[in-house]
C-alpha positions in Angstrom: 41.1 -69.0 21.9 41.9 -65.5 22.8 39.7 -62.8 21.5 41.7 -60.7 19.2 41.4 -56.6 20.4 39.2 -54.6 18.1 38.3 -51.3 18.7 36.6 -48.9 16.1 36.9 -45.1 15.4 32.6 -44.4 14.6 32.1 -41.4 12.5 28.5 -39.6 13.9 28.1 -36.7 11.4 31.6 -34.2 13.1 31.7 -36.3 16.0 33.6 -39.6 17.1 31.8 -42.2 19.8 34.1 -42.7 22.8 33.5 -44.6 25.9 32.9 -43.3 29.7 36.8 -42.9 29.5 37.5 -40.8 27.0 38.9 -44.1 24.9 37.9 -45.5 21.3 35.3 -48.2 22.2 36.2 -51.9 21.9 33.7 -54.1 19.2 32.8 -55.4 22.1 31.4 -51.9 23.7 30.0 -51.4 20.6 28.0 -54.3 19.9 24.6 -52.9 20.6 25.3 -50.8 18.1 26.5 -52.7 14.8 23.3 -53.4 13.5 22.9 -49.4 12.8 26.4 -49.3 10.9 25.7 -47.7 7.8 29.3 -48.5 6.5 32.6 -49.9 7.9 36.2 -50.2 6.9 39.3 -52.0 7.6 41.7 -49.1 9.1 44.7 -51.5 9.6 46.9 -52.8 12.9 49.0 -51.5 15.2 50.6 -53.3 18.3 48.3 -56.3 17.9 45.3 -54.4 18.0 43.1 -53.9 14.5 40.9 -51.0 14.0 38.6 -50.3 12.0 36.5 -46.8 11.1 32.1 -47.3 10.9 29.3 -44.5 10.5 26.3 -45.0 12.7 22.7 -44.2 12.2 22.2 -40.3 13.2 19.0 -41.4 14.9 20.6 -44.3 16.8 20.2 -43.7 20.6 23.7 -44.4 22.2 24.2 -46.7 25.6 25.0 -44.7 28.8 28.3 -46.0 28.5 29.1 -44.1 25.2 29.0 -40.7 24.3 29.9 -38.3 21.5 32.4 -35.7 21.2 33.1 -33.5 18.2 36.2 -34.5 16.1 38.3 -31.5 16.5 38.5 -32.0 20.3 39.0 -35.7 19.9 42.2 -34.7 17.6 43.6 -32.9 20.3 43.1 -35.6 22.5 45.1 -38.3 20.8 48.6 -38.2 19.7 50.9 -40.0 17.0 49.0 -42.9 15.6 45.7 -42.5 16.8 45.5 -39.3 16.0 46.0 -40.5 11.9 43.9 -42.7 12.5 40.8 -40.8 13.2 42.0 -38.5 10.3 41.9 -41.0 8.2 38.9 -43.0 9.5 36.9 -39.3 8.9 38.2 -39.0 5.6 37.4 -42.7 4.2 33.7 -42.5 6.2 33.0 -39.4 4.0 34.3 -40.2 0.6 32.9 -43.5 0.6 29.4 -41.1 2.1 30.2 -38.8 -1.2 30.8 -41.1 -3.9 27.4 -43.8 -4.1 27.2 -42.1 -7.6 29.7 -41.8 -10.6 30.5 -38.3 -11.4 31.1 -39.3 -15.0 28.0 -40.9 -15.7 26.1 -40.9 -13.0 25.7 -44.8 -12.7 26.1 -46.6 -9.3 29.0 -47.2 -8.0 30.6 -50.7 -6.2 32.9 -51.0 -3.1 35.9 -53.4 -3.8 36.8 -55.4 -1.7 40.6 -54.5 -1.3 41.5 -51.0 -0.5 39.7 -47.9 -0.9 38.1 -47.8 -4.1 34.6 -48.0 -5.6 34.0 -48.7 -9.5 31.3 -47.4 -11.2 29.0 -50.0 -12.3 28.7 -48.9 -15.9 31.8 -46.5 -17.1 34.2 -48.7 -14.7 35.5 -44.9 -13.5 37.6 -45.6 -10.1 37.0 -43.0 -7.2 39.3 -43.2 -4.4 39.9 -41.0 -1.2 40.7 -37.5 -1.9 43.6 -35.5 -0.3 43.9 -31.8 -0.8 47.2 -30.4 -0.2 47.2 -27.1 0.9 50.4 -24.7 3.1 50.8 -23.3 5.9 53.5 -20.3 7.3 54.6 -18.3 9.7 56.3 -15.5 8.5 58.5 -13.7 10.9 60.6 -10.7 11.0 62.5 -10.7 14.4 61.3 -11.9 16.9 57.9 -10.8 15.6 55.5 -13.0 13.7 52.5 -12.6 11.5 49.0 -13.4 12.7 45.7 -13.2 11.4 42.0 -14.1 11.8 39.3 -15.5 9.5 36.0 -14.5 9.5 34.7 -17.7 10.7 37.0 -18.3 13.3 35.6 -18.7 16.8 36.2 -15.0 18.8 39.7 -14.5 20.1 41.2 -17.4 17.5 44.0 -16.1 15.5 46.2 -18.1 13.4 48.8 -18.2 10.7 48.5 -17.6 6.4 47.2 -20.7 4.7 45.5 -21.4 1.7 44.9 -24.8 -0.5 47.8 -25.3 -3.4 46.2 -24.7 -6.7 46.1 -26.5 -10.0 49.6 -26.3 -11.7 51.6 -24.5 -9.0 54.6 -26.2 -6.3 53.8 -26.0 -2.9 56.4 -22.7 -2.6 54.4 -21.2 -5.3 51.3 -21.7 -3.1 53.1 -20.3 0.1 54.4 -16.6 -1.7 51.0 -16.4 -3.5 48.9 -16.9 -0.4 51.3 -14.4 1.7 50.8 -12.1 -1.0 47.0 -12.6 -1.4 46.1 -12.4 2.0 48.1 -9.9 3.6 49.9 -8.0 1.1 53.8 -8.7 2.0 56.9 -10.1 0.2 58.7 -13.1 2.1 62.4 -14.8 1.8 64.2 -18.1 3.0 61.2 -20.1 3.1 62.1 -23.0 4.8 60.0 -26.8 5.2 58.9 -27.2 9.1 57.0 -30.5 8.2 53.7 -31.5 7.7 50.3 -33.0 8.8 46.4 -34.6 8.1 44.0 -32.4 8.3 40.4 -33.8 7.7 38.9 -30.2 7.5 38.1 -31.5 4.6 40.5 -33.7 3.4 44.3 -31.8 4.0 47.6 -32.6 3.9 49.0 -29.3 5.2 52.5 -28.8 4.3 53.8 -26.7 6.9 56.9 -23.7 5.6 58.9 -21.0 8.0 60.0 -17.6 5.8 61.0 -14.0 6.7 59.8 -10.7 5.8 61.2 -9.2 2.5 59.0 -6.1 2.2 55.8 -5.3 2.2 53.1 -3.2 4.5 50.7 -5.7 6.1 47.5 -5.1 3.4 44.3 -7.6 4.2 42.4 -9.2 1.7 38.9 -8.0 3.2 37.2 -11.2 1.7 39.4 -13.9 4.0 40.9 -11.8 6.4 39.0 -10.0 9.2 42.4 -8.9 11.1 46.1 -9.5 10.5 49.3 -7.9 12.0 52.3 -8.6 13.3 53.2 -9.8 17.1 55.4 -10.2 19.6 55.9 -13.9 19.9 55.6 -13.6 24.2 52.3 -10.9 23.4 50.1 -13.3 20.7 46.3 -12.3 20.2 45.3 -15.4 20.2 46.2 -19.2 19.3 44.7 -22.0 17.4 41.5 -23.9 18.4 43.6 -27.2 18.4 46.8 -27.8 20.6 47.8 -30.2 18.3 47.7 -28.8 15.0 50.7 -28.1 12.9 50.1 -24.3 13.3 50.1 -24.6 17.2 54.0 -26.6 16.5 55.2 -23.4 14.2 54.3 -21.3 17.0 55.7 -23.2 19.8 59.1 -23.7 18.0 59.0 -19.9 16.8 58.4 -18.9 20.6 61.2 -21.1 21.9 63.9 -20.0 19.9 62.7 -16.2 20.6 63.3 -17.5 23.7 67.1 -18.9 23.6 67.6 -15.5 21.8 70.2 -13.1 24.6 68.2 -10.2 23.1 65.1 -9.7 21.4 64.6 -6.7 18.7 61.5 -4.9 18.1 59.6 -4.6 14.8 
């Protein structure tokens, strides 16, 4: 009988375990290393293969053919479904880390055995996976764009306005309170561009295009370290990760500058 393929996405604090070749490890890489799982989960199948998502022992020591690398890195790696996949496999490791206890009444709580759900043991209070929307925009006025910097972004990392979506508020209302928050400016024709996971924490980033209305470029000292607006072939700086949704609304922003016959100045 033909083994089926299994390979596994293992959560190691930030990091994901890969093998000498940069892959996810097969169960039967891995096998050294089961006993250490401190959890595991069903992630689902694609193209005959089934994967599933474990978090190992910090303390385990790892075979010479495995080694870590941190999550953001591995993200930029993989593409399409893999890519979700170690989203999610992050986010389900985490929550099910997070919620042993019930927040209601502070009883244990019980894994189920179909899905992602644990059940307090007493109040019978359901705690599933947590997603987080939250928006992100590039806000042009030519063929000039805004870009700004965090405090805790690495040196030389700029990137574009985004914020989490607050209680009670659309996702548009997020985007013209954020712009307004953090920099100061009025915007117009805000568009949809798409969106994305993000497990830093739990994300789904709605992604939005708009123009400049009005408006000075005024930081909010408290998130912004430096903001202003750029030429889209003269950026400061560019995300951390190739693959994130802010790294696509820059690359279409700087290809249409591109198939523009002339290009205007701020």
């Amino acid at each position: 009988m033909q083994h089926k393929l299994i390979y596994l996405i293992i959560i190691n604090n930030n990091e994901i375990i890969l093998n000498k070749n940069n892959m996810l490890p097969s169960d039967i890489d891995i096998m050294s290393l089961t006993p250490y799982f401190l959890r595991k989960f069903p992630l689902g199948n694609y193209h005959n293969i089934a994967y599933y998502c474990a978090e190992v022992d910090n303390n385990i020591c790892l075979p010479n053919t495995l080694h870590k690398i941190p999550l953001r890195k591995v993200l930029s790696m993989f593409n399409d479904y893999l890519y979700n996949a170690c989203v999610k496999a992050y986010s389900v490791i985490h929550w099910d880390k997070n919620h042993q206890f019930c927040g209601g009444c502070g009883a244990v709580t019980i894994p189920q055995h179909k899905g992602f759900e644990r059940i307090c043991s007493s109040c019978k209070l359901s705690f599933f996976p947590r997603i987080s929307p939250s928006i992100i925009v590039l806000i042009k006025k030519d063929d000039h764009l805004v870009m700004a910097r965090s405090p805790h972004f690495a040196p030389g990392i700029y990137g574009l306005i985004a914020g989490f979506v607050e209680i009670g508020e659309s996702l548009e209302d997020a985007v013209h309170r954020e712009v307004k928050e953090e920099v100061g400016l009025e915007i117009k024709n805000l568009t949809y561009f798409g969106s994305q996971p993000w497990p830093f924490p739990d994300s789904l980033m709605a992604a939005f295009m708009a123009d400049h209305a009005s408006g000075e470029i005024l930081i909010d000292n408290d998130e912004i370290a430096d903001a202003g607006w750029y030429k889209y072939d003269n950026l400061p700086g560019r995300p951390s990760a190739a693959i994130s949704i802010a790294s696509k609304l820059l690359d279409n922003f700087i290809h249409s500058c591109k198939q523009q016959p002339t290009h205007h100045s701020a």
